[in-house]
TIVO-213844 format. One record per residue (C-alpha): residue in one letter; z negated, x, y. Coordinates in Angstrom, 1 decimal, m for minus. Layout:
N
atom code=A	pz=Z	px=X	py=Y
...
This chain:
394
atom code=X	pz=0.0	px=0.0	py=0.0
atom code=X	pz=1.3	px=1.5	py=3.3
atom code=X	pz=m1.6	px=1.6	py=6.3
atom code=X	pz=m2.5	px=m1.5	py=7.7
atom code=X	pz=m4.1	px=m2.2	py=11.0
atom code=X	pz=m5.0	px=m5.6	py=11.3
atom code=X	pz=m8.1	px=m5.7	py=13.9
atom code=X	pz=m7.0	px=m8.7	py=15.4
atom code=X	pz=m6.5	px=m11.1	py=12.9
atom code=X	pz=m9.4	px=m9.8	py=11.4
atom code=X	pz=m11.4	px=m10.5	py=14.4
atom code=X	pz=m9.6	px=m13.8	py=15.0
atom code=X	pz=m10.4	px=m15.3	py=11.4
atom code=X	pz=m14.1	px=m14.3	py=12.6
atom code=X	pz=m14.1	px=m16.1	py=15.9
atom code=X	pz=m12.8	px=m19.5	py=14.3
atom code=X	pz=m15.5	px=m19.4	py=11.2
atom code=X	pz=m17.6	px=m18.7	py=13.5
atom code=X	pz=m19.4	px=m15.8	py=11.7
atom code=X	pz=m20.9	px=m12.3	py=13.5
atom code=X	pz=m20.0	px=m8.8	py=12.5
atom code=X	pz=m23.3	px=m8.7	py=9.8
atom code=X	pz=m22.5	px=m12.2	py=8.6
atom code=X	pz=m19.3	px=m11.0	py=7.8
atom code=X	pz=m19.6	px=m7.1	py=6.2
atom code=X	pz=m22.2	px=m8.8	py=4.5
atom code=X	pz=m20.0	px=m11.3	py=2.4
atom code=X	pz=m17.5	px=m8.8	py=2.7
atom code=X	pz=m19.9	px=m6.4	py=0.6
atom code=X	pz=m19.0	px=m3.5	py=3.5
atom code=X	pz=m21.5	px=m2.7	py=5.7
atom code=X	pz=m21.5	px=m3.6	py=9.5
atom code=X	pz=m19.8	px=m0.2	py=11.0
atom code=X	pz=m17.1	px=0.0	py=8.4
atom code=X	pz=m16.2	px=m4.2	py=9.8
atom code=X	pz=m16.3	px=m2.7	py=13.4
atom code=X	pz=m14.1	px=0.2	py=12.9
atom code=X	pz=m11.2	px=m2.3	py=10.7
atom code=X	pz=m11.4	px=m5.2	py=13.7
atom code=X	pz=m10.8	px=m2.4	py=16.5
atom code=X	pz=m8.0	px=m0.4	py=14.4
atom code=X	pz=m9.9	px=2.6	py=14.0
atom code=X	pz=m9.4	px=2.2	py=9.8
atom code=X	pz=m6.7	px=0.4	py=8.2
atom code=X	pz=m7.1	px=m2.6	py=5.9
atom code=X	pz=m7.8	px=m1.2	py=2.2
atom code=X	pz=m6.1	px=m3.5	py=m1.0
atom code=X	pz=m9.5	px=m3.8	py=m1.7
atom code=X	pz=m11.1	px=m5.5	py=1.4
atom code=X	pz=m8.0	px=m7.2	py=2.0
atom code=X	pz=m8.8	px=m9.7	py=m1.4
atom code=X	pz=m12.1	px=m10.2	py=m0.3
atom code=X	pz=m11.0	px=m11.3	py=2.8
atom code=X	pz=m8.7	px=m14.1	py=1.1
atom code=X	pz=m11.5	px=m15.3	py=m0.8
atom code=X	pz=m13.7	px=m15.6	py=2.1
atom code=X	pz=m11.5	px=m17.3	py=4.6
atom code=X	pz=m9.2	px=m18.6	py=1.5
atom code=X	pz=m6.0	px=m17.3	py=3.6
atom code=X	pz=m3.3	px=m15.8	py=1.7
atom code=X	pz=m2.5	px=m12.2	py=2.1
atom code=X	pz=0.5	px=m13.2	py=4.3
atom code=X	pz=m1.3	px=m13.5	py=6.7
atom code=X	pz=m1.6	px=m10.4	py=7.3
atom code=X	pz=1.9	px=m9.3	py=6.9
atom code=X	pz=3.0	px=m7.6	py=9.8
atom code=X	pz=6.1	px=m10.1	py=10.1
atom code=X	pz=3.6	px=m12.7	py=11.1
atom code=X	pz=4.2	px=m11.7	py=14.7
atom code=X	pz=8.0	px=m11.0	py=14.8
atom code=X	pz=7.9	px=m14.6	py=16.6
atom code=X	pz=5.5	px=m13.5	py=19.5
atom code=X	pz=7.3	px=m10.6	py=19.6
atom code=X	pz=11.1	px=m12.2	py=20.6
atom code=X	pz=8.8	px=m14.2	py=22.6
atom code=X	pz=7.3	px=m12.0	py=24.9
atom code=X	pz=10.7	px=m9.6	py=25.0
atom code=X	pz=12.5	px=m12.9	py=26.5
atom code=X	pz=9.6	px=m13.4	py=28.8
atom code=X	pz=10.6	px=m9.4	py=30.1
atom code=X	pz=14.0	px=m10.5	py=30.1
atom code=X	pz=13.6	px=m13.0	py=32.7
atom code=X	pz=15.5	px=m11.1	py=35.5
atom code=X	pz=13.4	px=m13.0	py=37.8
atom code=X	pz=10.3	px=m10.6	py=36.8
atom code=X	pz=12.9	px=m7.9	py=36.8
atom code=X	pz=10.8	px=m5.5	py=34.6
atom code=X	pz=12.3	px=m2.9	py=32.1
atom code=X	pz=9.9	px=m2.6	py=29.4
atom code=X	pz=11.2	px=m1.4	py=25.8
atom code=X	pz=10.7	px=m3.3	py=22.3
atom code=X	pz=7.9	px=m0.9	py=21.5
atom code=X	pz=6.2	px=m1.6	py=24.3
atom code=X	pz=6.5	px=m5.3	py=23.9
atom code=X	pz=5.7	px=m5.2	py=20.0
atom code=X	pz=2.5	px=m2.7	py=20.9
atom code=X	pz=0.9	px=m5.0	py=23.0
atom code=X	pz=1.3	px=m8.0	py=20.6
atom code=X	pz=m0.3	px=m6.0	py=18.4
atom code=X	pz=m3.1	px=m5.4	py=20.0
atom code=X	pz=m3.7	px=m7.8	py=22.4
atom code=X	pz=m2.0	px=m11.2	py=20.9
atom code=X	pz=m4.1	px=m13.4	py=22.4
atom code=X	pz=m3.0	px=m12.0	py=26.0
atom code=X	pz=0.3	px=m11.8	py=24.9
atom code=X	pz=0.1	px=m15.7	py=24.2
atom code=X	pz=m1.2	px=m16.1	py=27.6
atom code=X	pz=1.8	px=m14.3	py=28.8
atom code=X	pz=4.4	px=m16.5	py=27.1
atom code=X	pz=2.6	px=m19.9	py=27.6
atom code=X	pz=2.7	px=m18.8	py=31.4
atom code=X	pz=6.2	px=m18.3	py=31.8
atom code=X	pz=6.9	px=m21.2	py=29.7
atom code=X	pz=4.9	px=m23.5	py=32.7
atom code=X	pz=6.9	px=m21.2	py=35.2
atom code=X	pz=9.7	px=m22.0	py=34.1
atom code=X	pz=9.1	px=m25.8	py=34.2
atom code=X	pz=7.8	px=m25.9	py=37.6
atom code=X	pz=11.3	px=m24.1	py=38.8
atom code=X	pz=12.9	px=m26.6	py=36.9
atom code=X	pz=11.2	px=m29.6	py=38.4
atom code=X	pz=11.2	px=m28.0	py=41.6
atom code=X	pz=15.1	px=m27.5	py=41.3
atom code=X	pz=15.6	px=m30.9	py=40.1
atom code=X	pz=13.2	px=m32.5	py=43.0
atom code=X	pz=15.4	px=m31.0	py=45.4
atom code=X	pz=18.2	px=m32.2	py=44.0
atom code=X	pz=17.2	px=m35.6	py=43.8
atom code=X	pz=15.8	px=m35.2	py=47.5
atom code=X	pz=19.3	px=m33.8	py=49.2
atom code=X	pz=21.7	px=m35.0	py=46.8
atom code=X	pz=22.9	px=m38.1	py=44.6
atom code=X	pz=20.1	px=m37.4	py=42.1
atom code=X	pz=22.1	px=m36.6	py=39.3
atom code=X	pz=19.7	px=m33.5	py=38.6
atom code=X	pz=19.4	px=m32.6	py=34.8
atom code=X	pz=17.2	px=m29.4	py=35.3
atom code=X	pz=14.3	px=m30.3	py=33.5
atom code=X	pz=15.7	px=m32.4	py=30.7
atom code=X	pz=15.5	px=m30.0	py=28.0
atom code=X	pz=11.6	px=m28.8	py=28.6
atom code=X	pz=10.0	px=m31.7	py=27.2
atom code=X	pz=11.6	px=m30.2	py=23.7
atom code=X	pz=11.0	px=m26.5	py=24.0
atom code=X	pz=7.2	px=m27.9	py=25.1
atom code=X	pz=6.9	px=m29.8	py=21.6
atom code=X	pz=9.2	px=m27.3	py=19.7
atom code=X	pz=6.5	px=m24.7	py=21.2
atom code=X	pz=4.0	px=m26.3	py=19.7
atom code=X	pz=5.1	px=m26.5	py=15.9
atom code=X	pz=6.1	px=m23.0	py=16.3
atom code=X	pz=2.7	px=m22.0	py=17.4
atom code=X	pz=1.1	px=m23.9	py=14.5
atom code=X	pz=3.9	px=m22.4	py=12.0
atom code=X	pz=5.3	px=m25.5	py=11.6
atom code=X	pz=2.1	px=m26.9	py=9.8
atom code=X	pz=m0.4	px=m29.4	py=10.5
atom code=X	pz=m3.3	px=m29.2	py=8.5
atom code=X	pz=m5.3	px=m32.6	py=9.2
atom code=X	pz=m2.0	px=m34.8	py=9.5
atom code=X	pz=m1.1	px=m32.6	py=6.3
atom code=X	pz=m4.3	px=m33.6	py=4.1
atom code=X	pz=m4.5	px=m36.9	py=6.0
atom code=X	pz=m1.0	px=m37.9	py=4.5
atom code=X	pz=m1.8	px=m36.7	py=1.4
atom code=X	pz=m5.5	px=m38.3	py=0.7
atom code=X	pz=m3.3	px=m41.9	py=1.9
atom code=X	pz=m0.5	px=m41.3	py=m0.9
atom code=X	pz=m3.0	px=m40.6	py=m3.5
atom code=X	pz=m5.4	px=m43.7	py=m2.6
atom code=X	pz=m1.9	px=m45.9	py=m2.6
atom code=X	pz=m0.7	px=m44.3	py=m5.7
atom code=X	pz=m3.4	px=m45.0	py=m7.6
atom code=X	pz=m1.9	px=m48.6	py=m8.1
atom code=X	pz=1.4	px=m46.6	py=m9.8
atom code=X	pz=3.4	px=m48.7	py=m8.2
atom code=X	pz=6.6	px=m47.5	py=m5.9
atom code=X	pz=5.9	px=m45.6	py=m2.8
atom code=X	pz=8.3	px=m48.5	py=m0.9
atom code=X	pz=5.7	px=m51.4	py=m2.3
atom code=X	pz=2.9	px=m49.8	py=m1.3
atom code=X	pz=3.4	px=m48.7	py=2.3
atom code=X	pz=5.0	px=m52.1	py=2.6
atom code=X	pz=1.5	px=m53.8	py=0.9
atom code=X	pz=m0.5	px=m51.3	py=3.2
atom code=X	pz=0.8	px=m52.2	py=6.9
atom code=X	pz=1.1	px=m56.0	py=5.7
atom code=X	pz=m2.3	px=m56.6	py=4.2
atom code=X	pz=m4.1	px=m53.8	py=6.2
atom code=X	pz=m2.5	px=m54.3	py=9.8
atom code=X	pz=m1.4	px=m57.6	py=9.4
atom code=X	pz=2.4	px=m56.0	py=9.7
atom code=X	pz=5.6	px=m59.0	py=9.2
atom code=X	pz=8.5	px=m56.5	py=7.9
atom code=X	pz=12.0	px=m57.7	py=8.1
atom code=X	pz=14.9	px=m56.2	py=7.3
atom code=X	pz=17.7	px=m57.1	py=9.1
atom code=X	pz=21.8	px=m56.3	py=9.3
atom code=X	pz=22.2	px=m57.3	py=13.2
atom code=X	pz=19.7	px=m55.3	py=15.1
atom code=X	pz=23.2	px=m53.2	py=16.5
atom code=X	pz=24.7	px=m49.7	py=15.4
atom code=X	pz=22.2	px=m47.9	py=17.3
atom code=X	pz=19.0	px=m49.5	py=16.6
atom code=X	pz=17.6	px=m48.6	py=13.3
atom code=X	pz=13.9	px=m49.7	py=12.9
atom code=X	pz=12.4	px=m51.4	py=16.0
atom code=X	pz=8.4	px=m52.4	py=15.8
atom code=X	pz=6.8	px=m55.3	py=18.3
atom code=X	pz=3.2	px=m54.7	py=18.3
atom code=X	pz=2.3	px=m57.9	py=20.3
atom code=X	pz=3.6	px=m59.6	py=17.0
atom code=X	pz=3.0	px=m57.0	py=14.6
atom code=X	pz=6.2	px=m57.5	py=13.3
atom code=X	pz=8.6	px=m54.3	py=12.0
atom code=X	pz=12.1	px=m54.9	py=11.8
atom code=X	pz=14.0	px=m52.4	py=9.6
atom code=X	pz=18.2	px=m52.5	py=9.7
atom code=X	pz=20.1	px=m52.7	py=6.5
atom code=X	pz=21.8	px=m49.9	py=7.2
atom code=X	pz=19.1	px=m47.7	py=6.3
atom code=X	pz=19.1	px=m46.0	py=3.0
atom code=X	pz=15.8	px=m47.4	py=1.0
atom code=X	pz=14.4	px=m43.6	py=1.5
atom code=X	pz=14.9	px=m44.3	py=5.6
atom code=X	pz=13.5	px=m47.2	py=4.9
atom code=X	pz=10.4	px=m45.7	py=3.3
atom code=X	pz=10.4	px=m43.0	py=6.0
atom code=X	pz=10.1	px=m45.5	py=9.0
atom code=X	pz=7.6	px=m47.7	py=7.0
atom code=X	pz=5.4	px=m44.2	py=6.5
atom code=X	pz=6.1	px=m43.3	py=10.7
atom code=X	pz=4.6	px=m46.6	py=11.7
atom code=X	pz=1.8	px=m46.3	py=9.7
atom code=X	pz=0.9	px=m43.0	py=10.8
atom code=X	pz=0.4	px=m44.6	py=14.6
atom code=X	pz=m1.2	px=m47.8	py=13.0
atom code=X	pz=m3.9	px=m45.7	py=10.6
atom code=X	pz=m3.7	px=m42.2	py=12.2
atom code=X	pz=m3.1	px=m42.6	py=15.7
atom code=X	pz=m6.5	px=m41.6	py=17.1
atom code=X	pz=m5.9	px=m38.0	py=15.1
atom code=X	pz=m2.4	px=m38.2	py=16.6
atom code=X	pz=m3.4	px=m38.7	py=20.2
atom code=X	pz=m6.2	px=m35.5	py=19.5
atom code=X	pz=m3.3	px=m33.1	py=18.7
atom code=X	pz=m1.4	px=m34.7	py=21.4
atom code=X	pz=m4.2	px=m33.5	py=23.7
atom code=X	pz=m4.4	px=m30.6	py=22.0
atom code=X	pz=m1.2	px=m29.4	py=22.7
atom code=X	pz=m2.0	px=m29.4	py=26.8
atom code=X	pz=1.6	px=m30.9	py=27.4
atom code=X	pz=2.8	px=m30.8	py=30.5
atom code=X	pz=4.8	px=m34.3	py=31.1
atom code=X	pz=4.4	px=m37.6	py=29.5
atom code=X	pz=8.0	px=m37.1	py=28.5
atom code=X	pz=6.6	px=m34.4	py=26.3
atom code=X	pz=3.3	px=m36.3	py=25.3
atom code=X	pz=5.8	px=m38.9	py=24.2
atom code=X	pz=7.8	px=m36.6	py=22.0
atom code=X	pz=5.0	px=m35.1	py=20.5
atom code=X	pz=3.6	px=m38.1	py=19.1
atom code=X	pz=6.9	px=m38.7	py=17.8
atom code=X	pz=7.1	px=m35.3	py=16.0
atom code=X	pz=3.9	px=m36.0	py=14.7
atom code=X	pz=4.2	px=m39.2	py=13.1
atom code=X	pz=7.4	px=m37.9	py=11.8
atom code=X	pz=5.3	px=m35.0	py=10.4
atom code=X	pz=3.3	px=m37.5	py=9.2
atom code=X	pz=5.8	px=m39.5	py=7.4
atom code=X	pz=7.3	px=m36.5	py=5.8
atom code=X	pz=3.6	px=m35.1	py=3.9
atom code=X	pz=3.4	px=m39.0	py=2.8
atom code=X	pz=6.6	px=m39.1	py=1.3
atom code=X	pz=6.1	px=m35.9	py=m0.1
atom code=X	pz=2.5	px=m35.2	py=m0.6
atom code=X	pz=2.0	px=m31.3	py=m0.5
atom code=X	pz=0.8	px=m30.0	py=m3.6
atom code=X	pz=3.0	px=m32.2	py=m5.8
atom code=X	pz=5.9	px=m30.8	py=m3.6
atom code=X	pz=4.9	px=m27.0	py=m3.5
atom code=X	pz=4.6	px=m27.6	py=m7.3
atom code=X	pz=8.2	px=m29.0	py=m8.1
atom code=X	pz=9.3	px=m27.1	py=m5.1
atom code=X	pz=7.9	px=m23.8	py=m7.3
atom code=X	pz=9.2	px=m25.4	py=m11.0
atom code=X	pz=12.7	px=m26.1	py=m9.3
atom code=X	pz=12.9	px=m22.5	py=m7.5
atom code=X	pz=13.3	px=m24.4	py=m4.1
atom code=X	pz=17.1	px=m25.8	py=m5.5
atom code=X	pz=17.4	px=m28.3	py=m2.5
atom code=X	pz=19.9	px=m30.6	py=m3.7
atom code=X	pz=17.5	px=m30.8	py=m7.2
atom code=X	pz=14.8	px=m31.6	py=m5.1
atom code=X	pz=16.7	px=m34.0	py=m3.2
atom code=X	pz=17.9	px=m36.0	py=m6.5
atom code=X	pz=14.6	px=m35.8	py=m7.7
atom code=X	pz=12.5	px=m37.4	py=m4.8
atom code=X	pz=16.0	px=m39.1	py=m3.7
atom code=X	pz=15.5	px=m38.7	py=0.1
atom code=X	pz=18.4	px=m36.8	py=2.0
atom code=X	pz=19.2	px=m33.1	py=1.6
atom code=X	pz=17.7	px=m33.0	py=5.3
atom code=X	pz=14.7	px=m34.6	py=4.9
atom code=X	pz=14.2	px=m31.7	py=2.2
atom code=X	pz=14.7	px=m29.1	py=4.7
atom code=X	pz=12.5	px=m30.2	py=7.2
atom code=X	pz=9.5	px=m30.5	py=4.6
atom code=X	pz=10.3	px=m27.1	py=3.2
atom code=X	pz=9.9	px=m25.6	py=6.7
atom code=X	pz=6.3	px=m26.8	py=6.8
atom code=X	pz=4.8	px=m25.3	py=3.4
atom code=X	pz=2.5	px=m22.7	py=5.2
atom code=X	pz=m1.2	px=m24.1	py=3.9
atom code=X	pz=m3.4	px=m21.1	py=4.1
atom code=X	pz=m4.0	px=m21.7	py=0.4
atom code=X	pz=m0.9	px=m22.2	py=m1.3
atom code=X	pz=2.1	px=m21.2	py=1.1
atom code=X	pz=5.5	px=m22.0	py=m0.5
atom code=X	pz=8.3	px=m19.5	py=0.7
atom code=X	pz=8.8	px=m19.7	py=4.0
atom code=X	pz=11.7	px=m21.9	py=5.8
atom code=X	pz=13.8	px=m21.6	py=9.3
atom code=X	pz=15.5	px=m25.4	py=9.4
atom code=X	pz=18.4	px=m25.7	py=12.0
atom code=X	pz=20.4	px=m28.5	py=12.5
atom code=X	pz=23.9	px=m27.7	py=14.6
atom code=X	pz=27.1	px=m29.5	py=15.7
atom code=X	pz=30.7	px=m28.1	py=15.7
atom code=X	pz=30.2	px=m27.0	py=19.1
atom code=X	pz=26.8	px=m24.9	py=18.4
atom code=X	pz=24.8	px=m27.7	py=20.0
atom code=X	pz=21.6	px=m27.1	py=18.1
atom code=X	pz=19.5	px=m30.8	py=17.7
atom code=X	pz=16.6	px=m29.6	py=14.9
atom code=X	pz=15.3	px=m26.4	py=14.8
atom code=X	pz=12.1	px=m25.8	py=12.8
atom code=X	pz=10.5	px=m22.9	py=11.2
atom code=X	pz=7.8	px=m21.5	py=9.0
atom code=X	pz=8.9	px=m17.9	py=9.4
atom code=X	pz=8.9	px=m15.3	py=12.7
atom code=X	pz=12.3	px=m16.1	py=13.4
atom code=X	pz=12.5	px=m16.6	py=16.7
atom code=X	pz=14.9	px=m19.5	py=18.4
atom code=X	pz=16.1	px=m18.2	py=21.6
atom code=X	pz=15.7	px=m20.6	py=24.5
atom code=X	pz=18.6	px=m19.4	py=26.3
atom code=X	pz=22.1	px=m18.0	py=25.4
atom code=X	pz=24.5	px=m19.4	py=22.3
atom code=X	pz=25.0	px=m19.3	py=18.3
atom code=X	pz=26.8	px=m16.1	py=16.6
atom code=X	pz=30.0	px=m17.4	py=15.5
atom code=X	pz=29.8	px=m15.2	py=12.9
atom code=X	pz=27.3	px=m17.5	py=11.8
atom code=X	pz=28.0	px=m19.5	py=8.1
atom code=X	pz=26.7	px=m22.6	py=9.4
atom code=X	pz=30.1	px=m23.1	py=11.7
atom code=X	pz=32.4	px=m21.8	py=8.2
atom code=X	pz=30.7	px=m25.1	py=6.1
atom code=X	pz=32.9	px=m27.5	py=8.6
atom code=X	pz=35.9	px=m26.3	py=7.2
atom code=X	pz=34.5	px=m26.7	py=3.8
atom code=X	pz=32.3	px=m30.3	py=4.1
atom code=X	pz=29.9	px=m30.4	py=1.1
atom code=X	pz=29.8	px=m26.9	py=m0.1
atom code=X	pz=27.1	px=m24.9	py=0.2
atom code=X	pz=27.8	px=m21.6	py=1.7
atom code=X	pz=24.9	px=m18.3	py=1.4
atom code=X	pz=25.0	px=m15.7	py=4.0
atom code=X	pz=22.6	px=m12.3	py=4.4
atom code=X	pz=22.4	px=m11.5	py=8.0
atom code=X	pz=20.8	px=m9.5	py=10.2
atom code=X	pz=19.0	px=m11.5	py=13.1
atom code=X	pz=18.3	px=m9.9	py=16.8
atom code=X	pz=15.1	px=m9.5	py=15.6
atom code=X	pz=16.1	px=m6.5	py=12.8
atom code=X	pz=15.1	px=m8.4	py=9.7
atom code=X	pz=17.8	px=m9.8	py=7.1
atom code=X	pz=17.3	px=m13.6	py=6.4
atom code=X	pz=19.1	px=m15.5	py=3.9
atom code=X	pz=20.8	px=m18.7	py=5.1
atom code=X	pz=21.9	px=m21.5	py=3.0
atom code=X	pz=24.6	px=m24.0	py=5.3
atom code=X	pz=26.0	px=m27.2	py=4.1
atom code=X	pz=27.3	px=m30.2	py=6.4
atom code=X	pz=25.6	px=m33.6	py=6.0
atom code=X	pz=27.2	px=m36.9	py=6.9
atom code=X	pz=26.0	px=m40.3	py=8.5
atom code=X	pz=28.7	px=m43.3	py=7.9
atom code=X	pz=28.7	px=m46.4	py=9.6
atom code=X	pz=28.1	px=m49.4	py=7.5
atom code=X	pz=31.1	px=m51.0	py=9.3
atom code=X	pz=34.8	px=m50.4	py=10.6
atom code=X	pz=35.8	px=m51.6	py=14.3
């Protein structure tokens, strides 16, 4: 094992257990000065203390992996690259501090992120003040805000995560379908009237009326869309006071992003009750993460398969780790998710080198590509091209 200096995360998994320095060497079996000397990088991280430390805090070794900051990293090196700031600072530099100081370099990045949505809705308030109004400055902040989030988390939620998964279990017990009982749940629970319907229009899918409790779901829907929007409103229904505290967690900065964080977290929600996480690490593990298997065997979309992959980061049993992206012909990306350090740039275009823009010309083949990403690591991408039809012609 090559010399690892992991002082901060040491000293991080400390401050959030809450444990001092003796508390710690002491379940550790090391003494206090040997504790010290690891959490300020003065000796490196033996195999040896590095298993104890797993069974304490019942993190898995990964977490220590020094790729575990290649996302702050491209973080903070975009911040420098702001020629606003006009600094010239090298990647050492940037990747030293984050080493050593994280929690400042967070700091750093959260702060330019606020920057750069006060210049935006500066910009666009002067726009709207000396012009038509037809400002769009500040529409895509609300996203990076809530994509900021996930990535902060890595993608994964522990208390909507178990929540989800304790609810699935309880309905299951029944061993009926997981359609019959979300559907028995929000009617004889929450007093819920579900409808399906075929007219609710081409762009209205699911609509929910909460003065008469009534959820009307559109034909159109597949029945695992179906079960998906039935498993969305239940999360606000049954979960929406947890909802609202990650919500406030997240210190948004707009309602616009308040609103779309809820959103992404009842989806989240929806997604760990459809597929509860240890059954899915499991047959995620037994199938050797084959999406389309996975997707014939739970029969939800080969997206909604993705997106769950890209959240299998519990401390205690991480599945291999997932960058989702979902991207149109023109590079426009609409879904971007990760478990990983990969970094999304927030600025600047897609490498058209890139596989994902070669599946167009070959719709329903799944194409593998090894590349190296800006960040110097090789990452594996699998591309195919998914299709939504319209129940009707004209």
């Amino acid at each position: 094992m090559a010399k690892t200096f992991v002082g901060s995360r040491v000293r991080q998994l400390r401050s959030e257990r809450g444990f001092s320095q003796a508390a710690l060497a002491q379940m550790l079996e090391i003494s206090p000065s040997y504790l010290n000397q690891i959490e300020h990088d003065a000796r490196p991280l033996t195999v040896a203390v590095l298993l104890r430390i797993t069974e304490v805090f019942g993190v898995d070794a990964t977490f220590f992996a020094s790729q575990d900051d290649t996302r702050l990293v491209a973080e903070l090196r975009e911040v420098t690259m702001d020629r606003d700031l006009d600094l010239d600072v090298d990647m050492a530099e940037v990747a030293e501090v984050v080493s050593a100081h994280p929690a400042i370099a967070r700091a750093m990045v959260n702060l330019h992120r606020r920057y750069r949505i006060t210049t935006a809705r500066l910009a666009e308030a002067t726009e709207d003040r000396f012009s038509d109004g037809s400002g769009t400055g500040a529409i895509t902040m609300p996203h990076e805000e809530v994509r900021d989030f996930f990535y902060q988390r890595q993608n994964y939620l522990h208390e909507l995560d178990t929540a989800a998964e304790d609810l699935t279990v309880r309905m299951r017990m029944h061993r009926a379908e997981l359609a019959r009982e979300l559907s028995d749940r929000l009617t004889m629970v929450h007093g819920v009237h579900i409808i399906r319907r075929a007219d609710l229009g081409d762009t209205m899918l699911h609509r929910y009326d909460p003065t008469t409790r009534t959820l009307e779901i559109s034909n159109q829907l597949s029945s695992g869309q179906q079960v998906f929007k039935m498993a969305t409103e239940l999360a606000y229904l049954e979960f929406g006071e947890l909802i609202d505290a990650q919500v406030q967690e997240g210190k948004f900065t707009s309602d616009s992003a308040r609103r779309l964080a809820r959103l992404g977290l009842a989806g989240y929600f929806a997604a760990a009750t459809v597929l509860p996480y240890r059954q899915f690490h499991e047959v995620s593990e037994k199938f050797r993460y084959d999406i389309e298997r996975l997707s014939a065997f739970y029969q939800v979309s080969y997206e909604t398969i993705c997106h769950r992959l890209s959240t299998l980061q519990r401390p205690s049993m991480r599945g291999v780790p997932f960058s989702f992206v979902r991207v149109d012909r023109a590079g426009n990306m609409s879904k971007r998710q990760s478990a990983t350090g990969f970094h999304f740039s927030s600025s600047g275009g897609t490498c058209p080198l890139w596989n994902v823009y070669e599946t167009f010309a070959n719709p329903g083949k799944i194409l593998v590509q090894i590349a190296q990403m800006p960040d110097g690591r090789n990452y594996m991408w699998v591309a195919r091209t998914i299709e939504r039809r319209a129940s009707r012609y004209g």
